[in-house]
N, C-alpha and C positions, 0 to 999 in steps of 0.2 A: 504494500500500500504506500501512496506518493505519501509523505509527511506532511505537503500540504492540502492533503485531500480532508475534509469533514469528517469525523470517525459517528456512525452511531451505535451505540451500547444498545444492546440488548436485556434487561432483569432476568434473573431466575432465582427463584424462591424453591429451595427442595426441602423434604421431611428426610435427613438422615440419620435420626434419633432410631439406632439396633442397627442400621443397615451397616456391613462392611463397604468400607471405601479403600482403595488403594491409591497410593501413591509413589510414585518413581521418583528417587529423588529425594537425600538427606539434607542437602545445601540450604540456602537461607529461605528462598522458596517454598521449598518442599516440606521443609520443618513450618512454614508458616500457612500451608495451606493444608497440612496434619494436622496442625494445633486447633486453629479452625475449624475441624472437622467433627473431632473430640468435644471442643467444648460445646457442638449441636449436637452431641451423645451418640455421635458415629462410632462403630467399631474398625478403628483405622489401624490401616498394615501399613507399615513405610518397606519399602525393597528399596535398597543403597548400599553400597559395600561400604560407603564410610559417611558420617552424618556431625553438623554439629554439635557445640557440647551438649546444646539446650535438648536435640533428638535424643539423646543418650541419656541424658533426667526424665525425662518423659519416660522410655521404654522402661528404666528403671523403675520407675513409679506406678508402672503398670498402666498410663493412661493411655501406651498406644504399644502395637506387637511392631518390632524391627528386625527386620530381616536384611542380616549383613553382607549379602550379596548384588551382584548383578542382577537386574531384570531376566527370566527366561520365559520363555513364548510359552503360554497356558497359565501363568499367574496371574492374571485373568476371570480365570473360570471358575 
């Protein structure tokens, strides 16, 4: 997209209070669209072979499952 083109946003509002949600991605991103996710009572999985420190209090504290590796095809499903 040109940079000076108009951008329009779209909303979405979702219930993911029990649903698992995955995430690719332990970096600042990833950990902040985790955290996010958690605190609307998602059952969130991070897949990252390494994450920041804040990822790593979280899985510690049980408020999200991390998964220290690479992405593989089917984790997903």
């Amino acid at each position: 997209m040109d940079p000076t083109e108009t951008r329009t946003w779209y909303p979405i509002m979702l219930d993911v209070a029990g649903k698992r949600c995955v995430v690719v991605g332990g970096g600042p991103v990833g950990f902040r669209r985790a955290a996010g996710l958690a605190e609307c009572g998602a059952d969130v999985v991070v897949i990252s072979p390494d994450g920041v420190p804040e990822l790593a209090a979280a899985a510690e504290r049980r408020e999200l499952t991390w998964h220290r590796r690479r992405y593989r095809t089917g984790d997903l499903a």
